[in-house]
N, C-alpha and C positions, 0 to 999 in steps of 0.2 A: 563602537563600530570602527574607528580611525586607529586605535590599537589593535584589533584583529586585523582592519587591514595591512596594516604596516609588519605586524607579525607576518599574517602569509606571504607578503610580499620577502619580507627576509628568508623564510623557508625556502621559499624557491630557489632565492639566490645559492643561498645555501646548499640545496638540494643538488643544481648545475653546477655547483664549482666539485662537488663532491665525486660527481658522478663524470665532470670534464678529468680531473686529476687520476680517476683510474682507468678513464677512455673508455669507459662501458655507455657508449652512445647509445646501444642497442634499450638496456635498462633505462635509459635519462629520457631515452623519445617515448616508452613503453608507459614510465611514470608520470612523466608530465602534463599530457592529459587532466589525467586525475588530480592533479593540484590545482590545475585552473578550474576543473569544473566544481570545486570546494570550493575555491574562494570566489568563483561566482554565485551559487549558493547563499553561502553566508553574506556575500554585497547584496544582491538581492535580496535578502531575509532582514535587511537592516541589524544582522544579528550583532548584540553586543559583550556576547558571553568572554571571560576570562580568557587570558591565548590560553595557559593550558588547557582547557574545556576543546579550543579550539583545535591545540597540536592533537590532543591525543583521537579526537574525533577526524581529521585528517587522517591518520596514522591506520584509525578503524576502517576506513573507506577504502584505504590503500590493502588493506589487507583483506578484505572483503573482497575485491573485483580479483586480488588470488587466489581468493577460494579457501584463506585461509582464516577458517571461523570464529574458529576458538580464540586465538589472536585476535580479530577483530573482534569479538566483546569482548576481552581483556579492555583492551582499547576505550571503548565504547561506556564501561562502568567507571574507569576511571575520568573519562567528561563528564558524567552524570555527579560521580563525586565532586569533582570542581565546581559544577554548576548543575544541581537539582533541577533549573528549569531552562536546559537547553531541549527545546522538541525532536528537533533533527537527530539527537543520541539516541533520545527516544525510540523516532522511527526507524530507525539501522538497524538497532536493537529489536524491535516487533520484526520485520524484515527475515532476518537471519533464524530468528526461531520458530517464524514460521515456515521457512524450508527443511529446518531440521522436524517440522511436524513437531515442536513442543508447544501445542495451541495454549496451552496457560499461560507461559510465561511470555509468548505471544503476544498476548490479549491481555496482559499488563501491560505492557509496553507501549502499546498500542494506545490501551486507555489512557495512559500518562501523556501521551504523545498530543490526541484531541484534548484534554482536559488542558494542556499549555496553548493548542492552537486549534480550536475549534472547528475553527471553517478550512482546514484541510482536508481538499479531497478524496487524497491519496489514502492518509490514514485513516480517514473514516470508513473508506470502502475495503482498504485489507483488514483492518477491524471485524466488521461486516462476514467477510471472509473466514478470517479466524473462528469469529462466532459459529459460522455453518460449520464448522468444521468439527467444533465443539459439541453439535446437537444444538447451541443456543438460540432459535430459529427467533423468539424475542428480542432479545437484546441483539441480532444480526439485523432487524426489521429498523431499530431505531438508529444503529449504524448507518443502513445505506439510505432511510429517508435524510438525515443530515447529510453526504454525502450527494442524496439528488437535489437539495437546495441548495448546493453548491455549484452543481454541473446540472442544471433542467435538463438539459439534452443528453446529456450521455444514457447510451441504450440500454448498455448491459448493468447498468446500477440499477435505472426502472426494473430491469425484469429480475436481478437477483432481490429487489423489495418484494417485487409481485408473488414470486415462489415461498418466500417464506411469508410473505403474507397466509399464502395458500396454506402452510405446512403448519401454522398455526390456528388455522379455519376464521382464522378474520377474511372471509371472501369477499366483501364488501372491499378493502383496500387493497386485496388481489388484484379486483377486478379497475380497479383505480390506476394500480400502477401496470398492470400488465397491458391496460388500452393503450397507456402513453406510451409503455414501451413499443409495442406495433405503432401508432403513430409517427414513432419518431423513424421506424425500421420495418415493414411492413412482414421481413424477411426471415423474423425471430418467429421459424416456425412450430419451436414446443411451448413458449408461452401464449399462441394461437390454439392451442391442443386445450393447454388450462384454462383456454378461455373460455371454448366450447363446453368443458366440463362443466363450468359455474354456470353460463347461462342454461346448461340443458335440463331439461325438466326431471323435475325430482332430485338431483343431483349437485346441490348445495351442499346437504350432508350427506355426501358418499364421499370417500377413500377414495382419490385417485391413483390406481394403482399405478406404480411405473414412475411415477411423476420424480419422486429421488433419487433412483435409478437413472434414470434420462440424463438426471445433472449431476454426474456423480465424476470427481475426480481425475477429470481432464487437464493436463499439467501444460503448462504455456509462460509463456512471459511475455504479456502484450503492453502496446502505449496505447493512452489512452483514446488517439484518433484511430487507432489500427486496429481496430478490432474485428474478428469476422464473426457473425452469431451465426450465421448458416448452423450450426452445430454449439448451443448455449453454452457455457461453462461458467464458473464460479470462480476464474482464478483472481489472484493477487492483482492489483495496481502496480506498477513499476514503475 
């Protein structure tokens, strides 16, 4: 931990004097940011991975909020080679490919990611994500139950368990999570739609038609307090 921090702390230095010497202020206030919010990160994560592990996953981050992908997993495989079990590479890595819609290698990445840190959120629930997006409506179900024991409250996890509850006819824990989910949100009003379906009569084993449809591919990038379900969606954690 006390060599990575000392590392980023040298980068930065590094980074200012570089960017003082060609006077490109505009670049130095534009990056800077981004290296404090890594090596806040990693202080917080008590992370104690290799500096290169650390330079090159820096370096990923940097080139990611450019938009520059392909570069940032360059980046990103060479920390994982340093260090096998850095999570954070991991999750940058899940991240990136699933915007490029490569749900496989996604959903590695992903899996690697919780398999080093279990009880995070964030990757359980674009895990989760990844899955739906795959057809995997099972293995998306066991994503975002871990996910909801991590965050009881959080709405849109409840109701993305409850649908693919539904989507795999376990209605019994449909109907489990999609109450919590309206309890928590009264206002998630298509998982009220599924609710009505399951209690009405006869219609435990019917099709509800529309129901994938409904939640089908609405692109956003929300935090996690921010959400609006007025209009449910499936997307990613950020």
């Amino acid at each position: 931990m006390q060599k990575g921090f000392l590392y980023m702390s040298g980068s930065l230095k590094t980074f200012a004097l570089k960017f003082t010497k060609s006077a490109s202020w505009s670049a130095f206030l534009f990056y800077l940011p981004f290296s404090f919010f890594v090596l806040l990160v990693l202080f917080n994560c008590g992370c104690a991975q290799p500096e290169k592990a650390i330079k090159e996953y820096t370096n990923a981050v940097m080139f990611y909020e450019l938009d520059q992908n392909e570069m940032a997993v360059q980046k990103l495989e060479s920390a994982i080679r340093a260090d096998k079990k850095f999570p954070l590479a991991y999750s940058l890595l899940g991240e990136i490919y699933s915007e490029q819609k490569t749900y496989e290698k996604s959903a590695e990445a992903y899996e690697k990611a919780v398999e080093l840190n279990p009880w995070s959120f964030r990757d359980n629930f674009n895990l989760g994500h990844v899955y739906e997006k795959m057809n995997e409506f099972a293995k998306a179900v066991e994503a975002y139950v871990q996910a909801c024991e991590t965050k009881p409250e959080h709405v849109q996890c409840h109701a993305n368990a409850a649908r693919c509850y539904y989507l795999i006819k376990d209605y019994k824990n449909a109907l489990l999570y999609g109450q919590r989910a309206v309890q928590l949100d009264p206002d998630v009003q298509q998982i009220q739609e599924m609710l009505r379906d399951i209690r009405g009569p006869g219609k435990l084993h019917k099709s509800y038609r529309g129901l994938r449809t409904s939640f089908s591919d609405r692109r956003e990038r929300p935090e996690c307090t921010n959400f609006s379900f007025k209009g449910l969606s499936t997307n990613r954690e950020k």
